[in-house]
N, C-alpha and C positions, 0 to 999 in steps of 0.2 A: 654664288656658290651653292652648293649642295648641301642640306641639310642631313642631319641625322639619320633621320627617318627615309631620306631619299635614298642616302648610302645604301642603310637597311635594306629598303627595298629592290635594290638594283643587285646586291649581295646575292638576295634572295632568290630573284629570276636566274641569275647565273647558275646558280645550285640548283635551281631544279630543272633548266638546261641541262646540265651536265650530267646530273642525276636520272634522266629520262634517255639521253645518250646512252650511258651506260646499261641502265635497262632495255634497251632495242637491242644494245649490242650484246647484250646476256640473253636475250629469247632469241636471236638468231643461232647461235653459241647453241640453245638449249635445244631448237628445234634442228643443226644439225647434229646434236648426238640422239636424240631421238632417231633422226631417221637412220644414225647408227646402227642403232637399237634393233631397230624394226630389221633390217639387213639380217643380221646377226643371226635374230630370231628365226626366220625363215628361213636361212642358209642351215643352223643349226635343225631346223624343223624338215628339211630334204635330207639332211642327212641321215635321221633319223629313218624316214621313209625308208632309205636304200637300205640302210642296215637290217632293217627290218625283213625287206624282199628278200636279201642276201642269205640272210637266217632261215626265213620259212624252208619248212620241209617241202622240197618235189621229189613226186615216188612214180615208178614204174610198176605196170604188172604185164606177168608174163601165165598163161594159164598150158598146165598141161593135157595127155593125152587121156580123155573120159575113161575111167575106171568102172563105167556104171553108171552108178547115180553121184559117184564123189566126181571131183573136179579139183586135183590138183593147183594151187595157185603159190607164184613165186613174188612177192612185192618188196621190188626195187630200190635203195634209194640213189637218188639220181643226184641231188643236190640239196643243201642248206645245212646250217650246224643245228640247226634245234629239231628235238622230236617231233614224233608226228600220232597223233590221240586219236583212239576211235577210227578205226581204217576199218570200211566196208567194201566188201567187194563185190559186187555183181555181177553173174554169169547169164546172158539168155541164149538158150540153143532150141532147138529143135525139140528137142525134148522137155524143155520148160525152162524154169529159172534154178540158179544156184548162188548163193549167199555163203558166208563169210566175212567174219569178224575178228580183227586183231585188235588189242587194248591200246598198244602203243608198240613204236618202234622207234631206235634208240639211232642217231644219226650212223652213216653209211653200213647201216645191218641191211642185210636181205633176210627177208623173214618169209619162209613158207606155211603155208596152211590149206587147207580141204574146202573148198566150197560142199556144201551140200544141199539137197533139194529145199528149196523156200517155202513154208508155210506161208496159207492164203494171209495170213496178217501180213507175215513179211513181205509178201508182194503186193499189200495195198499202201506198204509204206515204201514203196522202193521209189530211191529219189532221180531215176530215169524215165522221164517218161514216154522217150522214143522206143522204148523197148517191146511198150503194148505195141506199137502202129506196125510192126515189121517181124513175124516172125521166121529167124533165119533157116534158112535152108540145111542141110546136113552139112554142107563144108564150109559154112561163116557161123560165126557167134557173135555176141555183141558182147563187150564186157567195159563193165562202170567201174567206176572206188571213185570214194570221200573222203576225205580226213581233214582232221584241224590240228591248227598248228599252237603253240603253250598260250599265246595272246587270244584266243578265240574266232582265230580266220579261219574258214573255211575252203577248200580246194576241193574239185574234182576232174575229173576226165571221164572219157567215154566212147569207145570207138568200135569199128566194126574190124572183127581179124578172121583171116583164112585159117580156120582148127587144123590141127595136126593131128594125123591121121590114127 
């Protein structure tokens, strides 16, 4: 027969048999809600992202016909809900650079403003720098804009257009 102490012991093994079972099956348990987790988080972390895209401001410019040394400019917005900070715009013609500065613009405004001729400071900080390499002809321009969006991202464009006459 079995004594006391053998009971005891065999009691024992059982329980921490069972007890170690249960623990495998709780860290399987825990490591699939973890990778729940992780899911979640990521999916929620792209969503994020898009929403983000969705909102930034995208603007258009449209420049009018030379006044002289002003230069008419019309800037667009094309898409997104959030504003758009610090809009610069850059004009190079033939006749040198033109600059313009809007503080902000408020979602789907179109906001006009005046390029006017660029101080040498303004043109050592102009953030195109295709602009030096190619000075256009009488019937192209080249024209820039930057802006930032409420988070601190930064956007620009920059293309070459046929002026209007």
């Amino acid at each position: 027969m079995w004594s006391n102490s053998d009971k005891i012991a065999s009691i024992a093994q059982v329980a921490i048999a069972v007890g170690t079972l249960a623990a495998l099956l709780g860290l399987r348990t825990t490591r699939r809600e973890v990778g729940i987790l992780e899911r979640q988080l990521d999916l929620q972390s792209r969503e994020f992202k898009m929403a983000r895209k969705v909102a930034f401001p995208h603007l258009g410019v449209e420049t009018g016909a030379s006044g002289g040394l002003y230069v008419p400019v019309t800037v667009k917005w094309l898409h997104g809900t959030d504003p758009a900070y610090e809009v610069e715009i850059w004009i190079r013609r033939n006749e040198g650079y033109r600059h313009a500065w809007i503080e902000d613009i408020a979602p789907r405004d179109d906001v006009r403003s005046i390029a006017i001729p660029a101080t040498k400071d303004e043109m050592a900080n102009c953030p195109f720098p295709g602009f030096e390499k190619e000075v256009p002809d009488v019937k192209w321009e080249w024209v820039g804009m930057c802006w930032f969006g409420p988070d601190g991202t930064s956007a620009s464009l920059s293309e070459k257009f046929l002026r209007d006459p």
